[in-house]
N, C-alpha and C positions, 0 to 999 in steps of 0.2 A: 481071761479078763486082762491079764500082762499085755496079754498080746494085741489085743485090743485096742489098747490104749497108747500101745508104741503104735499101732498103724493111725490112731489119731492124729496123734503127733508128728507123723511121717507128712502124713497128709495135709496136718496145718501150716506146717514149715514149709510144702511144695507150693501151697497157697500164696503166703505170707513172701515167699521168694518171686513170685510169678507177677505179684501185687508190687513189690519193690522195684522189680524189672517193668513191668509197665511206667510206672510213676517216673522212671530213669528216662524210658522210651519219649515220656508226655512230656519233662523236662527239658531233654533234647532238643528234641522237634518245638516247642515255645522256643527256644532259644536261640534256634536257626532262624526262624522267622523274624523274634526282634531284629537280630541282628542283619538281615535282609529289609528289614522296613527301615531302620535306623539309616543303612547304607541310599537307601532310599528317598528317606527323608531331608538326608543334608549334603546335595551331591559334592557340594564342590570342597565339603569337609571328607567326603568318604573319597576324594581323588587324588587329596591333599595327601590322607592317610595312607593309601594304600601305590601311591606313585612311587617308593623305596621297593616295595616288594615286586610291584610290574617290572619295575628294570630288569632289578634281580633276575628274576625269573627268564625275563627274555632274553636278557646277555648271557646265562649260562646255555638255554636251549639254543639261540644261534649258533654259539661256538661251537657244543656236542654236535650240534648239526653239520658244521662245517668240515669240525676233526672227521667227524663219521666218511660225509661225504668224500673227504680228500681218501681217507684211508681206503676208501671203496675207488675210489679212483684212481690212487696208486697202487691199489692190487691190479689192479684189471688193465692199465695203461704202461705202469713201468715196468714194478717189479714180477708183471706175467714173464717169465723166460720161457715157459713153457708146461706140459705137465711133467712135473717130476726130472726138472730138466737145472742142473750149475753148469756153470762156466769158468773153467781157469780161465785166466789172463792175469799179465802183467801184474796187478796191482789188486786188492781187495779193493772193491767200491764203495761199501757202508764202513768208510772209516772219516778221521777228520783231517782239518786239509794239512795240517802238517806233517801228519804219518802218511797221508796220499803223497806229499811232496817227497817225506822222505823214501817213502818204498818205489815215485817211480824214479830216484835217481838211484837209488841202490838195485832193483829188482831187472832182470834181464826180461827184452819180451819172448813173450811165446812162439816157437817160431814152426813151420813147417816140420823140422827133423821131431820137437815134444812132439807135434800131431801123431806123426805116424808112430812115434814110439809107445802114446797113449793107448793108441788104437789097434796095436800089437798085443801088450801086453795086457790090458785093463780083463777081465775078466767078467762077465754077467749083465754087460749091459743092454739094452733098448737100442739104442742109435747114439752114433761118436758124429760128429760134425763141425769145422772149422769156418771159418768168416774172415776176411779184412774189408775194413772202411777206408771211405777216402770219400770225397766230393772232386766230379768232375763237369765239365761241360758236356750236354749232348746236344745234337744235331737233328735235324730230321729236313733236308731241302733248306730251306731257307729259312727256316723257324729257329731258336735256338732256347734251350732251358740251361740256365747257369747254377754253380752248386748243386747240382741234384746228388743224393747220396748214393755211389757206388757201393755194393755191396761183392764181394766175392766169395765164395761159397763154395762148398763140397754138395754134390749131389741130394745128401742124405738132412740139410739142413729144410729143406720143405718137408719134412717129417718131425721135426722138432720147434721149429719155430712159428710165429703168429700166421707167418704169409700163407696163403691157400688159394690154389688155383680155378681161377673162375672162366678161362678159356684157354685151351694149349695145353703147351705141357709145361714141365720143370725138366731141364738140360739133363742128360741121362751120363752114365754113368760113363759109356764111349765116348760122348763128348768128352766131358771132363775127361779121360784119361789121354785123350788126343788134342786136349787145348785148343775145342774150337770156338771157332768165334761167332755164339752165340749167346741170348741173352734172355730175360727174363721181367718183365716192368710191371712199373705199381699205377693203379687208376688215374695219376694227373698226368703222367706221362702222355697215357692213353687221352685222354680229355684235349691235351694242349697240340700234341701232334696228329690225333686221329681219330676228330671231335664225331666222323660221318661216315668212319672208312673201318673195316677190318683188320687190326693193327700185325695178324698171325703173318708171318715171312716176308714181312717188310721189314730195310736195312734202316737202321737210325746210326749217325757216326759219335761214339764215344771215348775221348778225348783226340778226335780226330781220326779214329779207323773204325771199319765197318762191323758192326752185330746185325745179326738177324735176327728177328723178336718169333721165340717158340711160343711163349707163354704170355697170357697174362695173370696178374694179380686182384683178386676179392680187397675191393673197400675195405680198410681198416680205417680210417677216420685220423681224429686229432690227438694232440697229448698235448695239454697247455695253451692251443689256438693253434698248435705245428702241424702242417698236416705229416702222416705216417705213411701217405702214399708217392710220396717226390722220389721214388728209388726204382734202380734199377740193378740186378743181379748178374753176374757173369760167373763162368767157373773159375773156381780159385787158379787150376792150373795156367788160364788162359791170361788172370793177371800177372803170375810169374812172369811169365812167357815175354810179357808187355808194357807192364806199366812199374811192375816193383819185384825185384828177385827174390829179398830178405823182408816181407814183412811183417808187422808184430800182430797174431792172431789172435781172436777168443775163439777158445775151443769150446764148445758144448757138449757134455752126455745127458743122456737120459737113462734114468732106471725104470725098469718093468711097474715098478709102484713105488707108494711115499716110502714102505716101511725100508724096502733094500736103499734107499737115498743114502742117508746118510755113510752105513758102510759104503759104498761106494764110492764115497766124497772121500775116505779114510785111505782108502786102496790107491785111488788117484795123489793124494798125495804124499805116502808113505813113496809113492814109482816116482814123483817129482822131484823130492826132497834128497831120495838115492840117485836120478841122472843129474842131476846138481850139486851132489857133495854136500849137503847140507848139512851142519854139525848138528848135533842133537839139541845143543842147548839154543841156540839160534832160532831167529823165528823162521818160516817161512818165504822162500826169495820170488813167491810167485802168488797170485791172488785166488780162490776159490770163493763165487759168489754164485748165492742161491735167492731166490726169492725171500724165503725169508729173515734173511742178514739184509737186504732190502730194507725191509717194512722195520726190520727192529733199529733202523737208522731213523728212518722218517715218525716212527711212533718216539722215538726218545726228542726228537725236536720239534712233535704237538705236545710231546708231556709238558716241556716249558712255557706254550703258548695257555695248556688248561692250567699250569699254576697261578699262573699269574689270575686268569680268566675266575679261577676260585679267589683268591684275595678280594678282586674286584665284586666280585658277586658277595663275600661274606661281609663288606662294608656297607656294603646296602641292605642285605638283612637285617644286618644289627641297627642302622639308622630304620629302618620300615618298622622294623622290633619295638622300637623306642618312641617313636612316632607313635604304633598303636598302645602302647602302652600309660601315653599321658592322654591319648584322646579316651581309651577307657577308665582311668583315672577322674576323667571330667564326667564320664558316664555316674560314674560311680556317685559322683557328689550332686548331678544333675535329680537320679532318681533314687534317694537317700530316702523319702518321704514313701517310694513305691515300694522298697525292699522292708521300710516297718511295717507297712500292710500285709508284704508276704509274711514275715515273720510272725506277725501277729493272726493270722488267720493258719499257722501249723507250718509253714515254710520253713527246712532243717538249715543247718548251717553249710551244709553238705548240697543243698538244692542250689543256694545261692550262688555257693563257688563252682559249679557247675554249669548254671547258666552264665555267667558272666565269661567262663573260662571258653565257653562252647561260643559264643560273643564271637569273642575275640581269636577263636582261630577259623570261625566260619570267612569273617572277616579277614583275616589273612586268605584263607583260600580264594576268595574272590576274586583278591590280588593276584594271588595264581593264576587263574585260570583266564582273568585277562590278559598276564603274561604269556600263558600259553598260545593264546590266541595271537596275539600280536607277534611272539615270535614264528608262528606260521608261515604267516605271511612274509615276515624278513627272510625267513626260510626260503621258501620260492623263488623270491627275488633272488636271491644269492644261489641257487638252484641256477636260476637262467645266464648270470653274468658269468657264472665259474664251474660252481657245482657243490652240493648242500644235501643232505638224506637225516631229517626229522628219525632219530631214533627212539621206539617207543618210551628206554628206560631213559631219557633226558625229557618226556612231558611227565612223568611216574616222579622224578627227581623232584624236579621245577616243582609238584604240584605239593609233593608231601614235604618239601624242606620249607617251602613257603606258609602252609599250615603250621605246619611246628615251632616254627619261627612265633605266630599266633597264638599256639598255644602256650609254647614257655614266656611268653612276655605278657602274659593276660594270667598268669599266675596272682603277681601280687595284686591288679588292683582287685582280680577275684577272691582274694582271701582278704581284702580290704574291706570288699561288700558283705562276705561271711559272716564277720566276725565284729559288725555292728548293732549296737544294743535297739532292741525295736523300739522299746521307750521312747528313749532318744532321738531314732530315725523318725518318727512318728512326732513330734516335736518338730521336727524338718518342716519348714515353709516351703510348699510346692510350687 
């Protein structure tokens, strides 16, 4: 019979909770709806009210959009060096400009004798490869391209770096070791001198003496509106030979994969800091840069663009906050006569503050989600002039900080409406 009676009771309780949950459910959903018909009913009050929050919303999703974008862009444009690929030179790149000032008058450049000594000694790598720049004039008959970027090169850099051969070859390793004089070009070259022609073993003059074009270069595109194809390659040994005896290198390695990177970076310059004399306590007289020393420059100088972007955004929440908060207030006092009829027809104090509360962050959402909307579309736009990538968790952001905003500021006039006497309310002139 005990037992009986506890499964009554089990039973009436799963009821009685199932009944409570529906009634929560019916609440809800009435309270979406007013608050959709309300917003409805008085547009230019519900544009008024929720104009704090659309900004909101849309200046912080432009901006994530924007950070995202750029970060996607400066992965894949600058800070690519390669796979699994740093580069000593002269100087660390991701630093600021006074330590850049100071390490490049203190810091000696990289010069041919590190290469080989790197390249000697270095142990377990992928590919070692050298580089110098310059901007020179080239030639071709009567045409001429100015500043195009000279690159000079070790055979082994078309295995490490962006360029890839889409006709020809890349200078082999006899040439370079015989400093001939040939060459290697990127698509505008091709374009401007040899818009209809075969560009393979034709001479073009570069800063006045003759190359012969073995190769050409695959499209790389732009970086910032620059194009990445105005270049042209020659072997390192050939600009010894020609244009510069001593000049200052970036070396590149690569390692097998991510995980040997880092030892590797360690090894390299443990052998740098011993052919330099470098005292223990001193910093380093030469720079090691990896992609990701890269991005943790350019992430630390969008952190200051989102701090600010979050102030901006959290003034406007709290002004859209405040905003819906006296327009629910006025809700409150509007339908004072409607909430003594709930009350009086079995409406808990608990139902009250719930739809009121539910009101006022549906109503926030709305704002959201036109925020959302709007910043889309700035998205794109800013997509086309630069470059922009809508991340999912900046509309998830936008949508739930903008509700919640609704929600905690529909707090008080909802326990305003609660905790009004029906009598009273019902007294209320409608």
């Amino acid at each position: 019979m005990a037992v009986y009676s506890q499964t009554q009771s089990l039973a009436f309780a799963a009821r009685s909770r199932q009944r409570e949950l529906t009634g929560i459910w019916i609440t809800a959903r009435e309270a979406f709806w007013i608050a959709i018909e309300a917003l409805r009913a008085h547009k230019l009050r519900s544009f008024l009210t929720l104009l704090g929050l659309v900004i909101a919303t849309t200046t912080l999703i432009v901006v994530m959009s924007v950070i995202n974008g750029m970060n996607l862009y400066i992965a894949d444009h600058i800070a690519n060096l390669g796979a699994n690929v740093f580069i000593v030179h002269q100087f660390q790149w991701a630093q600021g400009y006074e330590a850049w000032l100071k390490a490049r008058r203190r810091n000696q450049p990289v010069r041919i004798e590190d290469y080989n000594f790197l390249k000697e000694n270095v142990t377990g790598y992928k590919n070692i490869g050298a580089e110098a720049w310059r901007r020179m004039d080239v030639r071709y008959k009567e045409h001429a391209l100015y500043e195009v970027e000279l690159s000079a090169d070790t055979p082994s850099m078309i295995d490490i770096g962006q360029a890839q051969i889409e006709s020809g070859r890349y200078f082999s390793e006899s040439e370079y070791e015989h400093g001939a004089m040939v060459c290697f070009v990127g698509q505008d070259l091709v374009n401007e001198f040899f818009p209809s022609v075969d560009p393979l073993e034709k001479t073009i003059m570069i800063g006045g003496l003759p190359f012969r074009i073995v190769g050409v270069a695959k499209k790389i595109g732009t970086t910032f509106g620059q194009s990445q194809d105005y270049f042209v390659n020659i072997p390192l040994t050939t600009y010894l030979r020609t244009f510069s005896a001593r000049p200052g290198l970036a070396v590149s390695i690569q390692a097998w994969n991510a995980t040997q990177l880092v030892p590797l970076e360690d090894e390299v310059r443990a052998l740098m800091r011993a052919r330099r004399h470098v005292p223990y306590k001193e910093n380093d007289t030469f720079g090691i840069n990896a992609s990701d020393t890269i991005m943790d420059l350019w992430k630390r100088l969008t952190a200051s663009i989102f701090a600010v972007t979050i102030g901006i955004v959290s003034v406007f929440m709290v002004v859209g906050g405040i905003v819906i908060m006296n327009i629910m207030l006025a809700a409150v006092t509007e339908r004072t006569h409607e909430i003594g009829i709930r009350k009086s027809l079995g409406a808990r104090r608990r139902d009250i503050l719930m739809q009121f509360v539910m009101e006022s962050g549906v109503m926030a959402g709305v704002g959201g989600a036109v925020g959302v909307l709007l910043s889309l579309g700035l998205a794109k736009i800013a997509d086309i002039l630069f470059t922009a990538s809508v991340p999912v968790s900046a509309v998830v952001v936008g949508l739930l900080l903008s509700t919640s905003v609704g929600l905690f500021f529909g707090i008080y006039p909802a326990y305003k409406a609660a905790k009004l006497d029906p009598i009273e309310a019902l007294r209320t002139e409608t």
